[in-house]
N, C-alpha and C positions, 0 to 999 in steps of 0.2 A: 504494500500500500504506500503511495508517492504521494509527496506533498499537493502533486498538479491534481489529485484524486479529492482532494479535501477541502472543504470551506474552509474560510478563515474562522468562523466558530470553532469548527472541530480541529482543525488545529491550534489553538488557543487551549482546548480542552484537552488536548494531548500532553501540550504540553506542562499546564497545570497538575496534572495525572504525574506525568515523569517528575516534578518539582516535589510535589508530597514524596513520591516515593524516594526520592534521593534527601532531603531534607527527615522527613520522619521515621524512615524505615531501615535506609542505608548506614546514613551518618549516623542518626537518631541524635539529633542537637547536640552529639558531642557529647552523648553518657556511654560508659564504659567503653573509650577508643584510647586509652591511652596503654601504648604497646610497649611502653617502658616499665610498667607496674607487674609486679610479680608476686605470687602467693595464689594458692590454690584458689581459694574462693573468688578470689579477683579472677581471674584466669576461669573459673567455672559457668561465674556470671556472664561474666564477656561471651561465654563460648553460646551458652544458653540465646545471650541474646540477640546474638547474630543467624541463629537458627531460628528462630524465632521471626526474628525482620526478613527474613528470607524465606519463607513460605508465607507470610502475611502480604508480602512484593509481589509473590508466584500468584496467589490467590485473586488480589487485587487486579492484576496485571491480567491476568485468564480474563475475568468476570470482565474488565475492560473493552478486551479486546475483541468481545465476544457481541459486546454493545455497538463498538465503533463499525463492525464488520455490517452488522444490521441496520445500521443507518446511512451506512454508504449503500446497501444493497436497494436500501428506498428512496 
């Protein structure tokens, strides 16, 4: 799917889509990214919660793109 394919709504919505996910799910505002800290629970957290933002991204991202498909299709 090409930009020439899309409204400027929907891409606008795209990109708002890509912006959550990279700002709340990826990064996560910068809780538990620091790669310098060490100790199991820090370490357990971190692991947790990168699995975590990472099927919640997959989830989101499906159900997305599942929407965007069907509205180009009408």
């Amino acid at each position: 799917m090409g930009n020439e394919n899309l409204s400027k709504k929907q891409i606008q919505s795209l990109l708002h889509l890509a912006q959550f996910i990279q700002n709340y799910l990826m990064n996560r505002k910068g809780i538990l990214k620091d790669d310098n800290r060490t100790g199991w629970v820090y370490q357990s957290m971190k692991s947790l919660a990168d699995s975590i933002s990472y099927y919640i991204a997959h989830t989101i991202f499906s159900f997305r793109k599942k929407h965007f498909e069907r509205k180009l299709v009408s």
